[in-house]
C-alpha positions as CSV (number, residue, x, y, z in Angstrom):
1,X,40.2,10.4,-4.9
2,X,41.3,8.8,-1.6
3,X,37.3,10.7,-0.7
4,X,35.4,8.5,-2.7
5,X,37.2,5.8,-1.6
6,X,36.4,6.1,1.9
7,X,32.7,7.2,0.9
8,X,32.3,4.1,-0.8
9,X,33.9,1.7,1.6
10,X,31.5,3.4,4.3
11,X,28.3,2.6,1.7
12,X,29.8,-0.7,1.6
13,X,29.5,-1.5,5.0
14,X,26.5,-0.1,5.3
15,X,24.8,-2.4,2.8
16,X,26.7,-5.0,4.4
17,X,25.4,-4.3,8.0
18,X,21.7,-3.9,6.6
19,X,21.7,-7.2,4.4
20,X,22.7,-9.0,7.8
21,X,20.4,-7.4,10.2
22,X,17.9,-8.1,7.4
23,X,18.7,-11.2,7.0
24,X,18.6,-11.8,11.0
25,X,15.3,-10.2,11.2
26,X,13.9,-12.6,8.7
27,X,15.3,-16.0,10.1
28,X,14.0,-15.2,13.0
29,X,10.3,-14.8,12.5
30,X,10.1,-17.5,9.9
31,X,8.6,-21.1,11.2
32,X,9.7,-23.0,8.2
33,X,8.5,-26.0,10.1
34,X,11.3,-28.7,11.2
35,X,9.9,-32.2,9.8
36,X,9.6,-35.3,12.6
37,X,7.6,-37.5,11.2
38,X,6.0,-38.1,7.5
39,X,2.5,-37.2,8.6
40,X,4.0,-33.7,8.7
41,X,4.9,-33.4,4.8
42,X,3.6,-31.6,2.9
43,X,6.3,-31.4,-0.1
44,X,9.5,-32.9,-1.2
45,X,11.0,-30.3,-3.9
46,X,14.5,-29.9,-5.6
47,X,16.4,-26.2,-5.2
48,X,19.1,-25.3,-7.6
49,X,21.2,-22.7,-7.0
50,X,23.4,-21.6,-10.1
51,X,26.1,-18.9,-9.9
52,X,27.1,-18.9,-13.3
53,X,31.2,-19.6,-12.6
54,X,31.7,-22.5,-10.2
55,X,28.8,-24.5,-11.0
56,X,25.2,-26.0,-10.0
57,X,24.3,-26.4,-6.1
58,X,21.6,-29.1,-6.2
59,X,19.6,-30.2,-3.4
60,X,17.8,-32.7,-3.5
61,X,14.2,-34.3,-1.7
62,X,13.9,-31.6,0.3
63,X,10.8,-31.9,2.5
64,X,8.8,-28.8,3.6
65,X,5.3,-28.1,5.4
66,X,2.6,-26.4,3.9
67,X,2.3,-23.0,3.3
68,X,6.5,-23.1,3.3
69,X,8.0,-20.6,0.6
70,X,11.0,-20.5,-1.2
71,X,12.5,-17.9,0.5
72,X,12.2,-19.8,3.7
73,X,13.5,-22.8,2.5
74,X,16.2,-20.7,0.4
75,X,17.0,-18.9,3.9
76,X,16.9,-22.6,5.7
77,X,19.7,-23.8,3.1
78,X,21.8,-20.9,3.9
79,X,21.9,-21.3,7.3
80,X,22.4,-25.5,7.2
81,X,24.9,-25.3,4.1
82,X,26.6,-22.4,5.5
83,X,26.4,-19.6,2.8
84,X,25.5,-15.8,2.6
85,X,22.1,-14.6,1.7
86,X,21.4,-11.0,1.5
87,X,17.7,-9.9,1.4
88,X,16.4,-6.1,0.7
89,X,12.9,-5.4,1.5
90,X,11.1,-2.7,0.2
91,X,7.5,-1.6,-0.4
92,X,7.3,-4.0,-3.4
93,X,8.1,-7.1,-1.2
94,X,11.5,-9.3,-0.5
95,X,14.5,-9.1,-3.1
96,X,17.1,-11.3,-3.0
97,X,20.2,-9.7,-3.7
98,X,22.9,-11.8,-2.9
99,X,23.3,-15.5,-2.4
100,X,26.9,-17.2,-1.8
101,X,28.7,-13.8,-1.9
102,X,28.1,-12.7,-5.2
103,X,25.1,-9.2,-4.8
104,X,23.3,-8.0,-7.6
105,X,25.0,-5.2,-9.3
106,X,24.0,-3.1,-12.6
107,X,24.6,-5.6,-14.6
108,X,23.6,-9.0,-13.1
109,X,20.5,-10.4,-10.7
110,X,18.9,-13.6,-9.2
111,X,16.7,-15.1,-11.5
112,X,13.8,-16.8,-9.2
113,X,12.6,-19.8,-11.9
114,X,9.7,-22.4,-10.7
115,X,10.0,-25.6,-12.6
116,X,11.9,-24.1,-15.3
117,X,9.8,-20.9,-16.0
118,X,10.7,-17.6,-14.8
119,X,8.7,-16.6,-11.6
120,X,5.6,-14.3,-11.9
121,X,5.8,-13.8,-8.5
122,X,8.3,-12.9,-5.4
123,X,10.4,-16.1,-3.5
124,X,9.0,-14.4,-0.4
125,X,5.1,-15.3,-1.9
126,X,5.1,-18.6,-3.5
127,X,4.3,-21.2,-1.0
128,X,6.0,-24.7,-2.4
129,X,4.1,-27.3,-4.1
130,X,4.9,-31.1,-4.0
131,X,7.8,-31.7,-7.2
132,X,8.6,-28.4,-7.6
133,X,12.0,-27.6,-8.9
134,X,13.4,-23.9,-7.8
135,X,16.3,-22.6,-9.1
136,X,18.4,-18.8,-8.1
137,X,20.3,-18.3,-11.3
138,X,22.8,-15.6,-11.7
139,X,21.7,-13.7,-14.3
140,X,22.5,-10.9,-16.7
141,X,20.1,-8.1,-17.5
């Protein structure tokens, strides 16, 4: 027993250390484009990010540049607002498994919606568009 419990623990950190060297790797590259002056705008768009427990964080008229996605504005938040995003990367693309602490687990996931609809495509590949709404919702399968 006291076995498994270590071998977890150790897969736990693990996942841990490769969702923040991940997530290091990715802030890093990304030019989500810091707005000076209006000229630059390309967007204003709302994010919603729902946990399913403590409630809705809304922001509002946010203002991005062109070809800005919502994984870089999602990864932009987190670092401003001051809460955990875990990203996996795989041959398929990005997946974001955790936002705020809670990860994805056999039961639950992120839920990427545009403007209400569920997302046909990754966070990592759809550039914003002026009104959008985006919402990460905590979802079960």
């Amino acid at each position: 027993m006291r076995r498994k419990y270590i071998f977890w623990i150790i897969c736990l950190g693990f996942g841990i250390s490769f969702g923040i060297v991940t997530y290091h790797q990715r802030t890093t590259s990304v030019d989500i484009g810091e707005v000076s002056g209006v000229e630059q705008v390309s967007a204003a768009v709302q994010m919603r990010i729902d946990n399913g427990e403590t409630g809705v964080m809304i922001f509002d008229d946010l203002k991005v540049k062109k070809q800005v996605t919502a994984l870089d504005l999602l990864e932009r938040l987190a670092l401003e607002e001051g809460f955990s995003l875990v990203i996996e990367r795989s041959g398929l693309g990005e997946y974001i498994s955790g936002i705020g602490g809670k990860v994805a687990d056999e039961s639950h996931f992120w839920a990427f919606l545009i403007n209400g609809e569920m997302s046909q495509v990754g966070a990592g590949d759809y550039q914003l568009v002026d009104g959008d709404t985006i919402e990460f919702g905590w979802t079960e399968f």
